[in-house]
C-alpha positions as CSV (number, residue, x, y, z in Angstrom):
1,X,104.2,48.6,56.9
2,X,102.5,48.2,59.9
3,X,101.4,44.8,61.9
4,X,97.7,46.5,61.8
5,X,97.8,47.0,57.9
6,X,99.3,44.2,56.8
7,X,96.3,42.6,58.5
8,X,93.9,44.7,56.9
9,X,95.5,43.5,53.8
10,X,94.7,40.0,54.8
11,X,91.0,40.6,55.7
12,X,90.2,42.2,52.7
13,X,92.2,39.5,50.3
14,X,90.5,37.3,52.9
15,X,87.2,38.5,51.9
16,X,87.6,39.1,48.4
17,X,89.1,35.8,47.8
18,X,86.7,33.4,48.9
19,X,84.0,35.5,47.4
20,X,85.6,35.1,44.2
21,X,85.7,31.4,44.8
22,X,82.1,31.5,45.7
23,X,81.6,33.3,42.3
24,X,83.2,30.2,40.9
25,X,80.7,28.1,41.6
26,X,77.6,27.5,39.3
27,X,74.7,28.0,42.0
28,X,76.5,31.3,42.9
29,X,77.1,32.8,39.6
30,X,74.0,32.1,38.5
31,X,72.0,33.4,41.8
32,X,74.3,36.8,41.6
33,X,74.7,37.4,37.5
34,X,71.0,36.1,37.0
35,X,72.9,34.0,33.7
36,X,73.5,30.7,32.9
37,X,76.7,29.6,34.5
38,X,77.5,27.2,31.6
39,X,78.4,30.2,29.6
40,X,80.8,31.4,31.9
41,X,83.6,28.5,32.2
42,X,86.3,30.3,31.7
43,X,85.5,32.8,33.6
44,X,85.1,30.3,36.8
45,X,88.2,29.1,35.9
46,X,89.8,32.6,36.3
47,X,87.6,33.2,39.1
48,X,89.4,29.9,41.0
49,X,93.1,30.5,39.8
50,X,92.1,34.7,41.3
51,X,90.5,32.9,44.5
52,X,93.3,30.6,45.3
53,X,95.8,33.6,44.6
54,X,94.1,36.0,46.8
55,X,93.7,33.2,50.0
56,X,97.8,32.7,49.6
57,X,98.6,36.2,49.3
58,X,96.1,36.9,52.5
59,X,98.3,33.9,54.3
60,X,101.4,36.4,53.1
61,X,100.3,39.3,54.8
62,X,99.3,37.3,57.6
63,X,102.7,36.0,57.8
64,X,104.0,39.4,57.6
65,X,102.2,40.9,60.3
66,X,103.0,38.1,63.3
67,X,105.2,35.4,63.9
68,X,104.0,32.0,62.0
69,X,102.3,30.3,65.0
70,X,99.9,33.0,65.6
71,X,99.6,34.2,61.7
72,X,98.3,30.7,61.0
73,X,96.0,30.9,63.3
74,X,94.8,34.3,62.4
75,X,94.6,33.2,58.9
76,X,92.4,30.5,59.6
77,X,90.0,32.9,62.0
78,X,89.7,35.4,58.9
79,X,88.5,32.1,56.6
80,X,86.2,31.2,59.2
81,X,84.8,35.1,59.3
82,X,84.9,35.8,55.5
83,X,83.2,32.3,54.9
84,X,80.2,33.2,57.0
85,X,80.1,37.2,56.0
86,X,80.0,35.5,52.2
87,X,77.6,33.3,53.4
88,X,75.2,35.6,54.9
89,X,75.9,38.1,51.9
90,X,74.8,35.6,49.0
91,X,71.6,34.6,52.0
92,X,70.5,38.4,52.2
93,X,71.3,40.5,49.3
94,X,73.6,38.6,46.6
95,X,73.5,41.2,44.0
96,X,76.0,43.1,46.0
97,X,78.9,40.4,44.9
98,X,78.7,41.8,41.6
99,X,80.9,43.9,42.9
100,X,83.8,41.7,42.9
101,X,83.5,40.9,39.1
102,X,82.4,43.8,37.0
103,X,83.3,42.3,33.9
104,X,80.3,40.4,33.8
């Protein structure tokens, strides 16, 4: 595979990952499922366990496009972006994370 998707790879588990860990948070699942969040503990437990997965994986792909030194740092650029994309996301229109957990 190429350097430019592997990296792809990496923004999207990037993305997806720390929105699942945002999901895993009460405030969050409550503001973008409109439920309680107590009724959903196992499901934030998933949504953590899916979350942690995803941000290792991303570090994988990351790894697999460049040599360590610069993948690291890469890695830790596409936290930085996905936490502030997420951020202004669940800000502006937060019903559009229901997207990465339809099973709700």
């Amino acid at each position: 595979m190429s350097d430019a998707l592997w990296l792809t790879a990496a923004a999207i588990l990037t993305f997806v990952g720390m929105g699942w860990l945002a999901l895993a948070m009460e405030l969050h699942w409550g503001q973008v499922m409109h439920r309680p969040a107590e009724a959903a503990t196992r499901t934030r437990r998933l949504l953590r366990v899916l979350g942690t997965a995803a941000l290792s994986l991303s570090l994988l792909a990351c790894l697999m496009a460049d040599r360590p030194s610069m993948a690291v740092l890469v890695w830790v650029m596409l936290l930085a972006g996905s936490a502030v994309a997420l951020a202004m996301l669940l800000a502006r229109r937060p019903q559009v994370m229901r997207a990465l957990w339809p099973l709700a």
